[in-house]
C-alpha distance (Angstrom), angle and dihedral (degrees) to the residues before:
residue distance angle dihedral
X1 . . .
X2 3.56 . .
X3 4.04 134.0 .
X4 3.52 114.1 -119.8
X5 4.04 121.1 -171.6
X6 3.58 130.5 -167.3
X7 3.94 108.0 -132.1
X8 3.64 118.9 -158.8
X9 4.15 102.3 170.1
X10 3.50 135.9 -2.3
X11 4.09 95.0 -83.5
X12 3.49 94.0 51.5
X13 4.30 91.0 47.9
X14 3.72 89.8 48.9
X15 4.33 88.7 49.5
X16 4.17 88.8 50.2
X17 3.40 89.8 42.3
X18 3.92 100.7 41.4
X19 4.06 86.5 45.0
X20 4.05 90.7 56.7
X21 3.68 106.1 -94.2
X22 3.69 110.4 165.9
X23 3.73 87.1 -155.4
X24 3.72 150.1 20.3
X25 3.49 140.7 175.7
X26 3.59 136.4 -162.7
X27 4.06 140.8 159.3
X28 3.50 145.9 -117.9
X29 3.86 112.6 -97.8
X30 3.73 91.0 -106.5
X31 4.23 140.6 92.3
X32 4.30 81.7 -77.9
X33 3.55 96.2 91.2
X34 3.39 135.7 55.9
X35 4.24 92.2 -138.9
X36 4.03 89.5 62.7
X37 3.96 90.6 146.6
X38 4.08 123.8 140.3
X39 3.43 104.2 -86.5
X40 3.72 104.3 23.9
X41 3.63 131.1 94.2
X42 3.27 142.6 46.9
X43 3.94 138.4 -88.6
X44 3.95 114.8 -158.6
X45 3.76 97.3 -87.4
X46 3.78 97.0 51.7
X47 3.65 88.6 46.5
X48 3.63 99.3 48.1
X49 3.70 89.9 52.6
X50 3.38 87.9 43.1
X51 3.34 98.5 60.6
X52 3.97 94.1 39.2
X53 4.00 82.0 61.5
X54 3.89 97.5 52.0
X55 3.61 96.9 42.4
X56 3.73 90.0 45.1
X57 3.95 85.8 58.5
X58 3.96 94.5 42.8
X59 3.71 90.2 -101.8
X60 4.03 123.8 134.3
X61 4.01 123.0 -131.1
X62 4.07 113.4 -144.8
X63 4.03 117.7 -169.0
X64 3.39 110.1 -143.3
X65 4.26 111.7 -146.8
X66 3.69 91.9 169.2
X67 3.40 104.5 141.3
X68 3.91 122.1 92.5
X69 3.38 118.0 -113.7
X70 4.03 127.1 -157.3
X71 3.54 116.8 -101.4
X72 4.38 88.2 -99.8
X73 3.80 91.5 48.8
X74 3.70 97.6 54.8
X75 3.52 95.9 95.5
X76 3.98 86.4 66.0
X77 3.54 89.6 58.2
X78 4.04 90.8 44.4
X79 3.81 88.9 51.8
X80 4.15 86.8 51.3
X81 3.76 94.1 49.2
X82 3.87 89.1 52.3
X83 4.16 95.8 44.5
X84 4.16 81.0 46.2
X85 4.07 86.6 62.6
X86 3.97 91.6 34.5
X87 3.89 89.7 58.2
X88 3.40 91.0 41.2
X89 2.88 104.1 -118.7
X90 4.20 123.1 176.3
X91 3.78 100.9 -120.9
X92 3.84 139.4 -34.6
X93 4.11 123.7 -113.9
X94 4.17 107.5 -139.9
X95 3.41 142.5 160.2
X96 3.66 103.2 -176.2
X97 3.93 108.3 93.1
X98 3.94 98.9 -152.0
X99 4.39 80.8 51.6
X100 4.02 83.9 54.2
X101 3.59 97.5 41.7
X102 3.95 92.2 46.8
X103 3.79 87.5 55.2
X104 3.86 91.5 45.2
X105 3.91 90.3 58.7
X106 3.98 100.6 32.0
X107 4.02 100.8 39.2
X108 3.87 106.2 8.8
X109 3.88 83.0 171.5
X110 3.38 93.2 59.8
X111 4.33 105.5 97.2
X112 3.58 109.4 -122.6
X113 4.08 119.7 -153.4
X114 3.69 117.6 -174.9
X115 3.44 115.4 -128.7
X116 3.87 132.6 -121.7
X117 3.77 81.9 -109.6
X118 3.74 87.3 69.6
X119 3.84 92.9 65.5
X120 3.64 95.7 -149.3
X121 4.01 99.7 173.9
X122 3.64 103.7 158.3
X123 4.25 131.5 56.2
X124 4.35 85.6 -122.2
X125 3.75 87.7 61.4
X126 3.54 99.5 41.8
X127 3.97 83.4 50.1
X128 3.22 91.7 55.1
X129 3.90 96.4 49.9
X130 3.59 90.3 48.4
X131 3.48 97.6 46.9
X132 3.64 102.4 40.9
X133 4.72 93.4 32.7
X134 3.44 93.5 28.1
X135 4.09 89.8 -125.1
X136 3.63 115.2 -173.3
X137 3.77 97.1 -166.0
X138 3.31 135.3 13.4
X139 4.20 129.5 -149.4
X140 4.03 107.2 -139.5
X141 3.90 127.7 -129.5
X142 4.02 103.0 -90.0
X143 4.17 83.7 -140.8
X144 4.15 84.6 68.5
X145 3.70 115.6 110.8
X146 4.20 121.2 -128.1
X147 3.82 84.4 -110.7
X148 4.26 92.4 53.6
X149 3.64 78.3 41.8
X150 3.96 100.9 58.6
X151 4.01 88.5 39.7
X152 3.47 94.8 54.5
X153 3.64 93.2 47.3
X154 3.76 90.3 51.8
X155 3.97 93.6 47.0
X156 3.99 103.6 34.9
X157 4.03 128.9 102.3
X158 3.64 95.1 -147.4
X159 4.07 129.0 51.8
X160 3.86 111.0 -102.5
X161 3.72 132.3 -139.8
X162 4.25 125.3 -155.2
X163 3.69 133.2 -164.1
X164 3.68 118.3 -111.9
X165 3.41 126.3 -171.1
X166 3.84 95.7 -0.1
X167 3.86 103.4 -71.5
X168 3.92 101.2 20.2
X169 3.70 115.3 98.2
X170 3.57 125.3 -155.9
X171 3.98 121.2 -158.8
X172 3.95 109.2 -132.6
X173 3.77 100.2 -165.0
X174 3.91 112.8 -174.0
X175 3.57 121.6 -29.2
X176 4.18 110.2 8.3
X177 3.58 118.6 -126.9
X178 4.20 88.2 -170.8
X179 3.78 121.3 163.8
């Protein structure tokens, strides 16, 4: 199982990573990311030293682009998924398939997660998004029961992660053992 953090500025990185997240993710102060509140985010300089901190401490950043964009924004959220792999960061979180296929053909080592946006709720869909996006991980539908949960986990090709709490996200890798 594996700590994941949400991230919204530097301070708040440093305290996940400083209380042993294994993970974080954050955005780019812009229409990418679903968090795009005053005050949260990241521009390139607080990023890059935010990601310098959590790798420095074994920790792993994850950009999250999961917003959709309209069919003449995309390129904004093509130019995000290519600073994500410039920074370096660990993987991006995305919903939008044409954002997941762009970083499939630009930066196929690049991790992709698909976001709770995505609303993968069953192992044929996941299959598909792993097969066809290459995801590596995929963030469940909070409106999933523990019992969807624990079949899922026992029936999908890529590890899972679920919202706890609201904002806290706990990595489900292989079968779940939830209570």
């Amino acid at each position: 199982m594996q700590l994941v953090c949400p991230a919204g500025n530097l301070p708040a990185l440093r305290a996940a990573v400083d209380a042993g997240a294994n993970a974080v993710y954050a955005g780019f102060r812009d229409q990418t990311n679903a968090r795009a509140f005053p005050g949260l985010n990241f521009d390139e300089v607080e990023l890059r030293a935010g990601i310098a901190y959590a790798h420095a401490r074994g920790c792993q950043v994850y950009l999250a682009l999961n917003t959709y964009p309209e069919t003449a924004g995309l390129p904004v959220w093509r130019a995000a998924v290519d600073h994500a792999a410039e920074l370096g960061c660990d993987a991006i979180i995305a919903a939008e398939m044409a954002v997941l296929e762009h970083a499939m053909r630009q930066h196929p080592t690049l991790a992709r997660h698909l976001s709770v946006q995505g609303s993968a709720t069953t192992a044929p869909a996941l299959r598909y998004m792993h097969e066809r996006f290459g995801i590596s991980r995929a963030v469940l539908p909070r409106v999933l029961s523990l019992q969807q949960v624990e079949r899922l986990c026992a029936s999908s090709p890529v590890p899972l992660e679920v919202f706890a709490f609201g904002s806290l996200c706990i990595m489900v890798e292989g079968r779940c053992q939830l209570s």
